[in-house]
C-alpha positions, 0 to 999 in steps of 0.5 A, spaced: 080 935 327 078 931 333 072 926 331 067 923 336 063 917 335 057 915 340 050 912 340 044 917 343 039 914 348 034 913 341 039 908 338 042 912 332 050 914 332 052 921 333 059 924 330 061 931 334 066 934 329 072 940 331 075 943 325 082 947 327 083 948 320 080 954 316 074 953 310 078 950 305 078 955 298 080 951 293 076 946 289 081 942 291 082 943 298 073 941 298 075 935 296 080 934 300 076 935 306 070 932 302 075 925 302 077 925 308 070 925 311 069 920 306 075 914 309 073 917 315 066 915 315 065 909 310 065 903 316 059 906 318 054 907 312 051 900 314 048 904 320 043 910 322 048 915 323 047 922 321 053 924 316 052 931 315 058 932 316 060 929 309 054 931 306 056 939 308 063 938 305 060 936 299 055 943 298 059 947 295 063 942 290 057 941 287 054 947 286 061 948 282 061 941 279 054 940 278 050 946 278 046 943 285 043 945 292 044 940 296 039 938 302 043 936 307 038 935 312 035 930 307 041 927 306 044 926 312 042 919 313 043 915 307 051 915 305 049 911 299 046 918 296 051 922 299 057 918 295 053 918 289 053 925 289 061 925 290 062 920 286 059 926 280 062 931 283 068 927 282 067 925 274 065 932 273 072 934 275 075 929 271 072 931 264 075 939 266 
């Protein structure tokens, strides 16, 4: 996967993303995709940054694990929310 970062005209940062891999099939490979955006995106929580991307990647494993739709669009700006999510997502495996 190739990751692009740069700063639109408005001032917020912008993410172009290139995924070789095929959808991960496993709830497991979810998260491994979900991890990794996770690291990848971490420095920049502090800004305005559209993190769909690690929203989306997300989507599935908590409609598995906790049994929620996510809004990515309402989330794609506040990394705080999305980590939480994960971070349920997270514990909710643990317990099984």
């Amino acid at each position: 996967m190739t990751m692009n970062a740069y700063f639109s005209p408005c001032g917020t940062v912008m993410v172009t993303a290139q995924v070789r891999n095929p959808e991960p099939e496993t709830l497991d490979e979810m998260m491994l995709h979900t991890e990794h955006y996770y690291q990848t995106l971490l420095p920049y929580r502090a800004l305005r940054f559209d993190f769909s991307v690690y929203a989306e990647s997300l989507a599935e494993p908590a409609k598995i694990q906790l049994g929620i739709e996510l809004d990515v669009e309402a989330l794609k700006l506040d990394f705080d929310a999305i980590e939480r999510i994960h971070k349920q997502v997270n514990a909710a495996r643990e317990k099984n």
